[in-house]
C-alpha positions in Angstrom: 93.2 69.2 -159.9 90.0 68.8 -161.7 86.9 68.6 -159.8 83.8 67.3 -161.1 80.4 68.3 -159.8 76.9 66.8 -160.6 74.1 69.1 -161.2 70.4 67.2 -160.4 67.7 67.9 -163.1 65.1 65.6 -161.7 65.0 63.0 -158.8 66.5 60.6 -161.3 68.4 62.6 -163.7 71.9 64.1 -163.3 73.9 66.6 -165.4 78.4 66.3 -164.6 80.2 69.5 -165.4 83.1 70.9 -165.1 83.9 74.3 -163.5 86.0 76.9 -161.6 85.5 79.0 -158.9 85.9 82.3 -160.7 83.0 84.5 -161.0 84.1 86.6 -163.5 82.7 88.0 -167.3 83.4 86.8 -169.4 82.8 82.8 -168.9 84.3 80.4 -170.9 81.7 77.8 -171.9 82.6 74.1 -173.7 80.4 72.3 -175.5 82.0 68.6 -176.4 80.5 66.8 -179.4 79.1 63.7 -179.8 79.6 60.8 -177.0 82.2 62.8 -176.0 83.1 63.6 -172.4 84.8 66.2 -170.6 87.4 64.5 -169.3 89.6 65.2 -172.7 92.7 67.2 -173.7 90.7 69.9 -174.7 88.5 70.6 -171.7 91.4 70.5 -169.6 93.2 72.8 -171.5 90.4 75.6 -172.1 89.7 75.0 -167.9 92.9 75.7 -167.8 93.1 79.0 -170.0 90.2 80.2 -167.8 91.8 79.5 -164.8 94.9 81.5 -166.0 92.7 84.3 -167.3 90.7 84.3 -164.0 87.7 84.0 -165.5 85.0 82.2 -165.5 84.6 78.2 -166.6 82.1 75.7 -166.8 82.4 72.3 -169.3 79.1 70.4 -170.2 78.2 66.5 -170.1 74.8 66.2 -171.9 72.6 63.5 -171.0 74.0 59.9 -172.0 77.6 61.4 -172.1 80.3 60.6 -170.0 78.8 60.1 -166.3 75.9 62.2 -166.8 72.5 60.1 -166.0 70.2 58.5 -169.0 70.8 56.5 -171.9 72.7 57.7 -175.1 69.8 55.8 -177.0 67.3 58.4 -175.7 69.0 61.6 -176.3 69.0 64.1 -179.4 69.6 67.8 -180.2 67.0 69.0 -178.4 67.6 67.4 -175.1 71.1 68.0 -175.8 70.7 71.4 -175.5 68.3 72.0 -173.2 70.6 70.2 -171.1 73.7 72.8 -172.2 70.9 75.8 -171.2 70.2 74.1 -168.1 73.5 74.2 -166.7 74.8 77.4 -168.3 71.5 79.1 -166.5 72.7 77.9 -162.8 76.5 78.4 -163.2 76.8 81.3 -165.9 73.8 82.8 -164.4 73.8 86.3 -166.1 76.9 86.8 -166.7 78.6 87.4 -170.4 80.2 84.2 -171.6 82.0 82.9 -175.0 81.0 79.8 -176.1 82.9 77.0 -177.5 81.4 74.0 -179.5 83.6 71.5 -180.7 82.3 69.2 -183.3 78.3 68.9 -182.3 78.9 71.3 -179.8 78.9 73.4 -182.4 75.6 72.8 -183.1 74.5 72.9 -179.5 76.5 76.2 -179.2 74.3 77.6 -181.7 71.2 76.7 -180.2 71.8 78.7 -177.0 71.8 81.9 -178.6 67.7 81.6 -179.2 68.0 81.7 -175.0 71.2 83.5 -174.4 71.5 86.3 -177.5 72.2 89.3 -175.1 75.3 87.2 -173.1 77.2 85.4 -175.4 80.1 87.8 -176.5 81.5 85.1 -178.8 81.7 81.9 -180.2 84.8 79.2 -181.1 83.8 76.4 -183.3 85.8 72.7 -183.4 85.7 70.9 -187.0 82.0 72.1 -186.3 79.2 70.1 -187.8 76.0 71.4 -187.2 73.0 69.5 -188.8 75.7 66.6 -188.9 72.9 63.6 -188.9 70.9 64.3 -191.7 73.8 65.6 -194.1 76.6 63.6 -192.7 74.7 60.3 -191.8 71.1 59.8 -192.7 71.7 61.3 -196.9 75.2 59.1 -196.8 73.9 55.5 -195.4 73.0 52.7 -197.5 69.1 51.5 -197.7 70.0 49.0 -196.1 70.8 50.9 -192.8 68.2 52.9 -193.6 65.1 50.7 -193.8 66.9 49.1 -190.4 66.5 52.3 -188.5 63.3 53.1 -189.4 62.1 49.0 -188.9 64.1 48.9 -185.2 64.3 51.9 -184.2 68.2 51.5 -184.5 71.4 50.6 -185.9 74.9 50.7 -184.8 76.9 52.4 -187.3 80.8 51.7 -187.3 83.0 54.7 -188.3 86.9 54.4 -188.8 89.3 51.9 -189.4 88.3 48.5 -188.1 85.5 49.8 -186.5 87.3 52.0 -184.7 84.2 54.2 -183.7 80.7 52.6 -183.2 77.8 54.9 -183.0 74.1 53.8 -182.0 71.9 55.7 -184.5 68.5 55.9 -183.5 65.3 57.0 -186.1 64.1 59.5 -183.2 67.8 60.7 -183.0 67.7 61.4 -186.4 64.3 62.8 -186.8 64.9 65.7 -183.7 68.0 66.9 -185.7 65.9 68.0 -188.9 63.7 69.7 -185.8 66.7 71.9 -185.3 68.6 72.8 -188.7 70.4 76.0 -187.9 72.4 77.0 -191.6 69.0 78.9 -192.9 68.9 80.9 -189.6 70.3 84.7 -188.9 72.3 85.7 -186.0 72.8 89.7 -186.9 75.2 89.9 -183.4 78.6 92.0 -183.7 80.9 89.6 -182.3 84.0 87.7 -182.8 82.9 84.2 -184.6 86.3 81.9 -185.0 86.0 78.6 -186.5 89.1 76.2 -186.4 89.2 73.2 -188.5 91.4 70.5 -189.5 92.8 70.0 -193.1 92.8 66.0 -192.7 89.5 65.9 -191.1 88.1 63.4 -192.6 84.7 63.2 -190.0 83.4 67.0 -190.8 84.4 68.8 -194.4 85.4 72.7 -193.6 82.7 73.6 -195.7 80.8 73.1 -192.7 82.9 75.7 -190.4 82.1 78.2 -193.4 78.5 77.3 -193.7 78.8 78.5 -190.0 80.1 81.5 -190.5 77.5 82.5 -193.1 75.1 82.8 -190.3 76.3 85.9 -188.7 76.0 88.4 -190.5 77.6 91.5 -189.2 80.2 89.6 -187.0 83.9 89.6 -187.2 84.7 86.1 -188.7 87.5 84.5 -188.9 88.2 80.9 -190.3 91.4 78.8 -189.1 92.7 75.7 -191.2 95.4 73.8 -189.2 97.3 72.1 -191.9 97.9 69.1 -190.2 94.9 69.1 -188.2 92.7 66.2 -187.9 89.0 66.1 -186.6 89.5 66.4 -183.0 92.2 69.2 -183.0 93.6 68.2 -179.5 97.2 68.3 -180.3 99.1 70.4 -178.4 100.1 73.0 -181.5 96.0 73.3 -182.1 95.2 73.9 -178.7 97.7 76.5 -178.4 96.5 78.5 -181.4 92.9 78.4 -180.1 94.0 79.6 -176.6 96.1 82.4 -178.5 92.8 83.1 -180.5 90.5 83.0 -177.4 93.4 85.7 -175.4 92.8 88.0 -178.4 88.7 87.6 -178.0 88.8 88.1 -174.6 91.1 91.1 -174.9 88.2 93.0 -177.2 85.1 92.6 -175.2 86.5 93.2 -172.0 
């Protein structure tokens, strides 16, 4: 049974998560992506993996997700993942951990190794999309929306057949993300990088999971296409190659 915990940042702000009760290297950490929660198929499952495994677990809410505290609105990057280093600090603690960002998470994932270089033992990416607002949003919306956002403040931005997604866009939002590009960077780490993508995603291209793997230089990288796959990857057959992929990462660093 899943068993969510709060973790208090402040008198006023609160941080959910997800964990287990092993304390055991190495954790298994999961980033969701954007105005996501952790209450999905894919959580579950990789809690569930862990759990199996008897290792460590621990799923993040960031600020304005899910039932954490504050207001979407408010939030960027870099909260985002100070938020993601917060928690991973108190329940990782020093332990070794491999990280798993799906979508944005990716992004956040690749923040935390500026704090966390010497613990993370590998990383899974999700139809990542790192730097998603400037070259996925921002470079791709009319003037129209544009000149709005800067004007407001904001726009609500509908994605998906008849407005199946709506997405509060903020200019402060948008502004933070070019604060934290991450494709010109270097990790020089020897470890396992795998990056799982959907052929049919139609949110994030896969040149993004390969822009991705360009970063590390001297790991061992691996890029998965799941023919069928769309953004979100949370079918059943996707989930199990990624838990298959995580039992053969976990098998080489321990």
């Amino acid at each position: 049974m899943k068993k969510f915990r709060y973790h208090n940042i402040s008198k006023y702000r609160k941080l959910r998560y997800l964990s287990n009760n092993f304390n055991k290297n190495p954790y298994i950490v999961f980033l969701p992506g954007f105005m996501s929660d952790i209450e999905g198929k894919k959580p579950n499952s990789f809690r569930s993996f862990a759990n199996k495994s008897k290792l460590g677990f621990l799923a993040i809410e960031y600020s304005g997700h899910g039932k954490s505290s504050g207001k979407f609105i408010k939030g960027n990057i870099s909260l985002w993942t100070e938020d993601a280093k917060k928690l991973i600090k108190k329940i990782v603690k020093r332990n070794k951990f491999l990280i798993i960002g799906s979508s944005m998470g990716a992004w956040i994932a690749l923040n935390q190794f500026k704090y966390f270089k010497n613990q993370i033992v590998g990383m899974l990416g999700i139809g990542s999309a790192p730097e998603f607002l400037d070259r996925l949003m921002w470079k791709k919306f009319p003037k129209k929306i544009k000149d709005k956002i800067i004007k407001k403040g904001i726009a609500i931005i509908n994605h998906g057949d008849k407005t199946k997604y709506q997405y509060p866009i903020s200019h402060q939002l948008i502004k933070d993300g070019r604060k934290n590009k991450v494709f010109s960077k270097k990790i020089l780490k020897k470890i396992q990088i795998s990056m799982f993508h959907g052929k049919k995603d139609e949110v994030v291209p896969v040149s993004f999971s390969r822009k991705v793997l360009s970063i590390f230089k001297k790991a061992n990288k691996k890029l998965v296409i799941i023919k069928n796959g769309d953004h979100s990857l949370s079918d059943a057959k996707s989930l199990k190659k990624m838990k298959n992929e995580l039992t053969r990462i976990v098998k080489n660093i321990s």
